[in-house]
C-alpha positions in Angstrom: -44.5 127.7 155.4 -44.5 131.2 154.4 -44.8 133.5 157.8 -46.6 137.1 157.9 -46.1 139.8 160.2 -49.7 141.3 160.9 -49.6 145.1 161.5 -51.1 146.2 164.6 -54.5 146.2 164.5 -55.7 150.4 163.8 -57.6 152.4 166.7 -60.6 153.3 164.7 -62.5 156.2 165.6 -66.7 154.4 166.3 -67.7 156.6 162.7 -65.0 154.8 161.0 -65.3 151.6 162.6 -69.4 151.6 161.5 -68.6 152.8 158.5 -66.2 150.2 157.3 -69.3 147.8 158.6 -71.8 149.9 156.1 -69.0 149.0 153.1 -68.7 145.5 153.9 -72.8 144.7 154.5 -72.7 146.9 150.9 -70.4 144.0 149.4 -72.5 141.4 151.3 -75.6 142.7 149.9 -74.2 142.4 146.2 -73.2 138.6 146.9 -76.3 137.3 148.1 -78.8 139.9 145.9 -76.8 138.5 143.0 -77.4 134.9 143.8 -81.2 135.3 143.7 -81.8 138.1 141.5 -81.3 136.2 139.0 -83.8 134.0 139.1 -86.9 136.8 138.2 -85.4 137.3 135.3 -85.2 133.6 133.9 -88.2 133.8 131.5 -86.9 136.9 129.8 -83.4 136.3 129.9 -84.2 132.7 128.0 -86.9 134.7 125.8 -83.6 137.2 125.3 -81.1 134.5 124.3 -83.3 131.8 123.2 -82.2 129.1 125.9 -84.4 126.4 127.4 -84.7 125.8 131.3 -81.4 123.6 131.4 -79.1 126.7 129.9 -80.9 129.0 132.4 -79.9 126.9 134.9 -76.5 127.2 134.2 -76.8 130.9 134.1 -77.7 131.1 138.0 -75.4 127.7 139.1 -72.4 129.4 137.5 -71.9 131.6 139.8 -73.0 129.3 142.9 -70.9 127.2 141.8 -67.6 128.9 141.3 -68.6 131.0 144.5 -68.8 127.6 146.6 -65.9 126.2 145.5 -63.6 129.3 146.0 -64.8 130.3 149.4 -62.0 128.9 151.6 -59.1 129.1 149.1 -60.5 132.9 149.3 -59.6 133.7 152.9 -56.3 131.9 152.8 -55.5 134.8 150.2 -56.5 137.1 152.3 -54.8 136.2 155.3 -51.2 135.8 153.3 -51.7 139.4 151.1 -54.0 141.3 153.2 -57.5 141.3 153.4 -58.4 145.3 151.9 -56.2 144.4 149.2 -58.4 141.0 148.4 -61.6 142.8 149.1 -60.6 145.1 146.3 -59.8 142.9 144.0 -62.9 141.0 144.6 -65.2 143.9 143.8 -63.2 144.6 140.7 -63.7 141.4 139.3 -67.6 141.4 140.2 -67.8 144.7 138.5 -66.2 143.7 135.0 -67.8 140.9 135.4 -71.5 142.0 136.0 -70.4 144.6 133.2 -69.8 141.2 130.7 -73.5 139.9 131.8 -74.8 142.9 130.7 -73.3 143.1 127.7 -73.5 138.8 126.5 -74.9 138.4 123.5 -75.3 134.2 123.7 -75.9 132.4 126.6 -72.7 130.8 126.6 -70.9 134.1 127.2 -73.2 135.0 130.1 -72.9 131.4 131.3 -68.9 132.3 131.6 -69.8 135.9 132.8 -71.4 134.5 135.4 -68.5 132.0 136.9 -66.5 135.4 137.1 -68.9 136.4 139.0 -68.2 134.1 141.0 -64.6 134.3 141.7 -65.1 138.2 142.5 -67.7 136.7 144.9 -65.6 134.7 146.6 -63.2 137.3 147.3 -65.9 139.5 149.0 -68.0 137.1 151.4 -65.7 135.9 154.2 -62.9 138.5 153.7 -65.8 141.2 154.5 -66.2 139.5 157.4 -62.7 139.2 158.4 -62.6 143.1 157.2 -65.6 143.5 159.7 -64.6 142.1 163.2 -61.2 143.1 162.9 -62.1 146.4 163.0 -64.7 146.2 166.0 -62.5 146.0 169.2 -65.0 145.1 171.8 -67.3 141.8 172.0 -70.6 143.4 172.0 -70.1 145.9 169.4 -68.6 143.5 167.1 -71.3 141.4 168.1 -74.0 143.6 167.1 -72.0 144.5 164.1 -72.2 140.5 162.8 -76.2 140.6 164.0 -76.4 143.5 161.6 -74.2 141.8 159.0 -76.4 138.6 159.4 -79.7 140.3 158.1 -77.9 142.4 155.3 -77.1 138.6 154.1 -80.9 137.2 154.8 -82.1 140.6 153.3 -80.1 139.8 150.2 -81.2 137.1 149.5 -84.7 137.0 149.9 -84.9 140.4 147.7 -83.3 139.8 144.8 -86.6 139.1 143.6 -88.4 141.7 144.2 -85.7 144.3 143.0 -85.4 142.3 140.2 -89.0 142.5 139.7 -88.8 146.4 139.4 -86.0 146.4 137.2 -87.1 144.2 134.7 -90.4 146.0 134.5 -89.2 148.9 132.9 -85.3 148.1 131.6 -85.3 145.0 130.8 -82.8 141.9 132.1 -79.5 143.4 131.1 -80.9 146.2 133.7 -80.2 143.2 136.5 -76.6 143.5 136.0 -76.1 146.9 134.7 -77.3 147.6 138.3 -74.0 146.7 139.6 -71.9 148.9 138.5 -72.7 152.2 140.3 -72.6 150.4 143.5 -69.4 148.8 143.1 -67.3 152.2 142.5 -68.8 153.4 145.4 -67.8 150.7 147.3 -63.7 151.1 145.4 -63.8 154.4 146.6 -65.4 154.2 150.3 -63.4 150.7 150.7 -60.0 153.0 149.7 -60.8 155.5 152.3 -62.3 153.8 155.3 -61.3 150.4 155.5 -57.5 149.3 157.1 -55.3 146.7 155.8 -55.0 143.6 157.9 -53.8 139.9 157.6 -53.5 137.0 159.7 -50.6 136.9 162.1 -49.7 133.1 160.4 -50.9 132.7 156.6 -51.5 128.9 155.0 -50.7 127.6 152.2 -53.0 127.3 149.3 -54.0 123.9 148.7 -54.3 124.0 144.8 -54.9 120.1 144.4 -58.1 120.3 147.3 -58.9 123.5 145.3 -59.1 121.7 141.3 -60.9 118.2 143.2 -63.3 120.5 145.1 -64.4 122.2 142.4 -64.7 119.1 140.0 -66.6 117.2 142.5 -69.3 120.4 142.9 -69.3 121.0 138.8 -69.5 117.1 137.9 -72.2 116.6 140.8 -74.3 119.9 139.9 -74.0 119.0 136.2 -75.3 115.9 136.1 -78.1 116.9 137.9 -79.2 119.7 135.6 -78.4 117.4 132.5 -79.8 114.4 133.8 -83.3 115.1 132.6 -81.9 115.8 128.9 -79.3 112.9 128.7 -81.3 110.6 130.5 -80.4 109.3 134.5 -79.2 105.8 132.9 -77.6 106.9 129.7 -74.0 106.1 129.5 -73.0 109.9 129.8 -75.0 109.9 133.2 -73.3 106.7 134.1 -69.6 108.2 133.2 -70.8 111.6 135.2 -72.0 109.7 138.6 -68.3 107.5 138.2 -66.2 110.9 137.5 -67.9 112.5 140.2 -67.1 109.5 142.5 -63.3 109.1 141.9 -63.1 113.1 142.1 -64.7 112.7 145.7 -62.3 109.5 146.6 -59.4 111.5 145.2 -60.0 114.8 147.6 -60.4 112.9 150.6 -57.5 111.2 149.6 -55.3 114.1 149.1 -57.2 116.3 151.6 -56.4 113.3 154.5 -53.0 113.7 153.9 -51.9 117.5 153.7 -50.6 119.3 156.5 -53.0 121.9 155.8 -55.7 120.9 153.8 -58.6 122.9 152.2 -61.0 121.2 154.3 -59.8 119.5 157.4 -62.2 116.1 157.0 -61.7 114.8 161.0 -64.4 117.6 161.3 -66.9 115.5 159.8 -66.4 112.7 162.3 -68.2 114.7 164.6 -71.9 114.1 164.3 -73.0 117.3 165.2 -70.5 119.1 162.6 -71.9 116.7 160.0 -75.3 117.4 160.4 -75.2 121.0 160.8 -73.2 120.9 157.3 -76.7 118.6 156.1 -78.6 121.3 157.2 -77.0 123.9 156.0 -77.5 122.5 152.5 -80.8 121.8 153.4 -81.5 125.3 154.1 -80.3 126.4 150.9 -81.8 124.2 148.7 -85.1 124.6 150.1 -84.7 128.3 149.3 -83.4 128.0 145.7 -85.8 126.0 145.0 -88.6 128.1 146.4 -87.2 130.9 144.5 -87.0 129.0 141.0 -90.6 127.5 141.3 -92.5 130.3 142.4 -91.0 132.2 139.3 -91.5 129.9 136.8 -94.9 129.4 138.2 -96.4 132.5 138.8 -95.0 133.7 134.9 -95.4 130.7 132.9 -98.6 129.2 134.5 -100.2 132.3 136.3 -99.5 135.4 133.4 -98.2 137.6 136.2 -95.9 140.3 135.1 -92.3 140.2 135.9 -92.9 142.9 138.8 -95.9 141.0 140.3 -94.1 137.7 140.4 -91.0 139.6 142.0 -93.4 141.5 144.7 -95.0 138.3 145.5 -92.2 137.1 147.1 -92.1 140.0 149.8 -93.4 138.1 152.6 -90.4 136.0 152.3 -88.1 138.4 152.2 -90.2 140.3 155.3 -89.6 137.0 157.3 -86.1 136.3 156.6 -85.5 140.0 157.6 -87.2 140.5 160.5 -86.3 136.9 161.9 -82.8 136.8 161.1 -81.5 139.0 164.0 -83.7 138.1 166.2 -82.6 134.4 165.4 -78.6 135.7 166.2 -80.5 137.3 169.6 -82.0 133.9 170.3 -78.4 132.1 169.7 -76.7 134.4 171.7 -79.0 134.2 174.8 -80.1 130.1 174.6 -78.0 128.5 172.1 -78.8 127.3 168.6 -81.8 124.7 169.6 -85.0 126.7 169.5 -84.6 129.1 166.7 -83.6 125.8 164.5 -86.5 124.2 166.0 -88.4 127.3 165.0 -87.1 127.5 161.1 -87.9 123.7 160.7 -91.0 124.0 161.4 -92.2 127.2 159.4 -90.1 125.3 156.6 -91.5 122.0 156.6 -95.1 124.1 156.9 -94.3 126.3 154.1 -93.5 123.6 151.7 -96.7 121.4 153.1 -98.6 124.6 151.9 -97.9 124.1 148.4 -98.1 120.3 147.9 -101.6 120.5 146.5 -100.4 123.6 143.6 -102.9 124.1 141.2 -103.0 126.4 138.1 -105.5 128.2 140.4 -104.5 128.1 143.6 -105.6 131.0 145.8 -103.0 133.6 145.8 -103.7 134.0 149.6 -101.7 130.4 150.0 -99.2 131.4 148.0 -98.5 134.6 150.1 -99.2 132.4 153.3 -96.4 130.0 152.3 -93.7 132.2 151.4 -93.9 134.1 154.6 -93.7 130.7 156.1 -90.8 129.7 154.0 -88.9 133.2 154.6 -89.9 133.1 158.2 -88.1 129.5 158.5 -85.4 130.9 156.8 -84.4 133.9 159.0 -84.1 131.7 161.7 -82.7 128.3 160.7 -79.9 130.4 158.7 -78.0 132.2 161.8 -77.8 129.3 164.3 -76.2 126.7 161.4 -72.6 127.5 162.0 -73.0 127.8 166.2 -74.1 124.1 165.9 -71.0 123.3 163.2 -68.4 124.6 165.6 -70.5 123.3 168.9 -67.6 121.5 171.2 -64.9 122.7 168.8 -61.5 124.2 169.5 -61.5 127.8 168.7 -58.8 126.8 166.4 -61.1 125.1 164.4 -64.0 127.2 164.1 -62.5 129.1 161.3 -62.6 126.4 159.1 -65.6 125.2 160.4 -67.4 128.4 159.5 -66.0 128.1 156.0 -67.1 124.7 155.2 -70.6 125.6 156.4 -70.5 128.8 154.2 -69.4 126.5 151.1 -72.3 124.0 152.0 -74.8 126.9 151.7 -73.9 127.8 148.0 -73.6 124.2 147.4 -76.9 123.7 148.2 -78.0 126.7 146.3 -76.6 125.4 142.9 -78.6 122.2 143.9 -81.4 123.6 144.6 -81.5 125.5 141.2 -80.4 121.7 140.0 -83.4 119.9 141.2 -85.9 122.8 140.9 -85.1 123.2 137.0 -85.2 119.3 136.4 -88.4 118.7 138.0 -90.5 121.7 135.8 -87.7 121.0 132.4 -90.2 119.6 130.1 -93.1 120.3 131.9 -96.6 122.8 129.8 -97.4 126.1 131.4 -100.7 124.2 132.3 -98.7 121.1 133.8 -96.0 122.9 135.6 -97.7 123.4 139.0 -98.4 119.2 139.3 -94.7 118.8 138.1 -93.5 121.2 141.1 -95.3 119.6 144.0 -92.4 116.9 144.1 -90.0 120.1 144.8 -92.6 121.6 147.3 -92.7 118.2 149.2 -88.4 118.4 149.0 -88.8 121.8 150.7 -90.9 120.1 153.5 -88.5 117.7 153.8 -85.7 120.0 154.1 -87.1 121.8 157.0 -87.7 118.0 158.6 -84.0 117.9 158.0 -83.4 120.8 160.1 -85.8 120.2 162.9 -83.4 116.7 162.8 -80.2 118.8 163.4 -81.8 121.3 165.9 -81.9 117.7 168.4 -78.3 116.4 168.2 -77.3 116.4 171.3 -74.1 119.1 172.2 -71.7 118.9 174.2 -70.6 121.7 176.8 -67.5 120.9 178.8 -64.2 120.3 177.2 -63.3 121.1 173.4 -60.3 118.9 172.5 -58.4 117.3 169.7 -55.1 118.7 167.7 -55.7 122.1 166.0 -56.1 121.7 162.2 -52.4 121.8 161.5 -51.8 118.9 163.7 -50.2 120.9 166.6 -51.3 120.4 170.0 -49.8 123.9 171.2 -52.6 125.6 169.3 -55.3 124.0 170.8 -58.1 125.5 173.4 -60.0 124.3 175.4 -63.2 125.7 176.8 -63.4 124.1 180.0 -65.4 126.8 181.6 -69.2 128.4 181.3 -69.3 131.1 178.7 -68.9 134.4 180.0 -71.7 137.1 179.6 -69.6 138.9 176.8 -68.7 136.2 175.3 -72.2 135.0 175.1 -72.5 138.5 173.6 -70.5 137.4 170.8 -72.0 134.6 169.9 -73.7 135.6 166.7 -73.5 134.0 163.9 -72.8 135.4 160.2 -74.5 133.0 157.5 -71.1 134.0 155.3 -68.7 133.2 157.5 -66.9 131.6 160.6 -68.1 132.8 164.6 -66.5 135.1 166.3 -65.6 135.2 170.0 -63.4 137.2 172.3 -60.1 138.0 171.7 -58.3 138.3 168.7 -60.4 138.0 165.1 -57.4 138.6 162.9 -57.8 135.0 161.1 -61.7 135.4 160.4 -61.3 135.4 157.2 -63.2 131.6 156.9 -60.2 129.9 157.0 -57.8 129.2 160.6 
């Protein structure tokens, strides 16, 4: 084990202290824009580089992808060499390579451009965090810093197609990550001057063998679901894709059952409610993804509609998922996770009920109608996903607990994108809206899946069980009724692990 020393946490003037929040939500904003912004720009991008649907799925799952699988190894980096210097290195990655996306000229280079992506990503989600409630010294300011941080990463998400929208109407798709690069010096520079080193006062070791299995079970998975409708679901390159992606899954929770510290510490997922809030945060994600994909594919191929229209249509989504988000974290924070799931089930499972019956000519008010539904269930199924992960936990586990649940949301992301782009592959202009309604009926489902969650049953006396490293002296137990400040602190950060009282100087999404 390799110790650190963690410098005394800086007394930062309250300008400072909002301003490092302002740099971080700035990085946020970048990750989650960038995972959806994307998708607007699919029929020009393929029109650009001459790729069918299956290499433009690539294009987006690269970067889900790489960004899932490197979330946790990320903010064990960042506790051992310090979380300012990760952050930095993160956004200078993300900048050369959003620079290389602009500049591909196959799709196989913006396919690769995109996994680096990626790994600057990773280095920027949770490590903002950690960046973020280490500098907020009280409960309720940090907690209304992570209820602000919470919508920047809803907001994010749900605009990347609109803003893609407006920049592909006049620049064209290289515009989308040419965009980048003006915000990401400004965030060098500010990140330089306002934001303090800091690292965990006990670093882990890097788990490089969970790291390679993790990722080849995500790739293999992903992969065969985007080439399954080209290959064929039986063909014996599908067959040696589903085995592969099997004995890559038996091998990491193999290896993973017996390290001291592992990447993912699996007795989590004996815990039913852990294990379905995990479910639904995949659920979540997919349902979005796929939303996103459809409705652009849709509304261009089959409808006509301009790259701007078909990005503007989707502003009641991103309305909902902004406005609900942080009054979702209030909603946690006040009465636990149970009704604002309840809530973002049911506008989900409606949403996708909406579109079930797409036509070539459906009225545009139901399309508007839906996605405010969709981006309504959203904004509040999102915030309360990691409180119900870490329900009845140790505080020593809710780190990691908040990092799986982070990784589980991009995963489902890049399967959205999966399932979305094998559904309308091989489908006419004319027959695409019959081939989606499958994927509108998998959105329903998804918010069934999280109206399922929202009912497992929680438990609120004592949290006990070893710590992740296996020793009992780390352990806590939370015997006691919350206080009113920490109750304060209970929001939840859809990148990261929860926060509580005390000291946040190992929030980096890994214990």
């Amino acid at each position: 084990m390799t110790a650190t020393t963690a410098p005394a946490r800086p007394v930062l003037s309250a300008r400072r202290r909002w301003t490092v929040l302002a740099v971080c939500c700035l990085s946020m904003f970048l990750v989650g824009l960038d995972t959806t912004i994307v998708n607007v720009g699919l029929p020009a991008i393929g029109r650009g580089l001459d790729v069918g649907t299956r290499g433009l799925e690539w294009i987006v799952d690269a970067y889900t992808l790489v960004l899932a699988s490197l979330l946790i190894s990320a903010g064990a980096l960042a506790d051992r060499f310090g979380r300012r210097r990760v952050f930095q290195c993160g956004l200078a990655v993300f900048g050369a390579a959003s620079l290389l996306c602009a500049l591909a000229p196959s799709a196989g280079v913006l396919v690769a451009a995109r996994a680096l992506q990626g790994v600057g990503a990773s280095m920027l989600s949770p490590v903002a965090l950690a960046i973020v409630v280490n500098a907020m010294p009280g409960p309720r300011e940090r907690a209304q810093a992570i209820g602000i941080w919470a919508s920047v990463f809803g907001l994010s998400m749900a605009a990347g197609p609109v803003t893609g929208g407006a920049l592909l109407a006049g620049l064209g798709w290289r515009a989308l990550f040419w965009a980048n690069a003006p915000v990401i010096a400004a965030a060098l520079v500010l990140s330089a001057v306002f934001v303090p080193e800091s690292r965990a006062p006990r670093a882990r070791r890097l788990d490089l063998p969970g790291q390679f299995l993790l990722t080849m079970v995500l790739a293999v998975t992903v992969g065969v679901l985007i080439e399954g409708p080209r290959i064929g679901w039986a063909s014996p390159a599908a067959l040696a894709g589903y085995a592969w992606a099997a004995v890559a899954t038996a091998a990491f929770v193999r290896v993973e059952s017996r390290r001291r510290e592992p990447l993912m510490d699996l007795r989590l997922f004996g815990r039913p409610v852990f294990s379905g809030a995990v479910v639904g945060a995949v659920a979540v994600f997919v349902a979005l993804n796929m939303t996103l994909l459809l409705n652009t594919l849709y509304l261009q191929h089959t409808r006509g509609w301009t790259r701007l229209a078909a990005g503007a249509a989707t502003l009641p989504l991103a309305v909902g998922a902004t406005v609900c988000a942080p009054w979702s974290g209030r909603m946690v924070g006040r009465t636990g996770p149970r009704l604002p799931l309840l809530l973002g089930g049911g506008f989900l499972t409606a949403g996708g009920l909406c579109m079930v019956r797409l036509t070539p000519h459906t009225s545009v008010l139901v399309l508007l109608a839906a996605y405010a539904l969709i981006g309504t269930g959203f904004g509040f199924a999102n915030a309360p996903i990691t409180n119900t992960a870490v329900d009845g936990l140790p505080l020593a586990r809710a780190g990691v607990a908040g990092a799986i649940t982070s990784t589980a949301r991009q995963l489902g992301a890049a399967l959205g994108i999966a399932l979305a782009g094998g559904l309308v592959a091989s489908a006419s202009p004319t027959g695409l809206a019959r081939a989606s309604r499958p994927g509108w009926i998998l959105v329903a489902a998804c918010g069934a899946v999280i109206l399922l969650v929202a009912q497992a049953p929680r438990r609120r006396g004592a949290a006990t069980g070893p710590a992740p490293d296996g020793n009992p002296s780390r352990e806590t137990r939370r015997d006691a009724p919350p206080s009113s400040g920490e109750r304060a602190t209970a929001s939840w950060s859809a990148a990261g692990p929860p926060v509580r009282g005390g000291d946040t100087s190992t929030a980096s999404g890994s214990p």
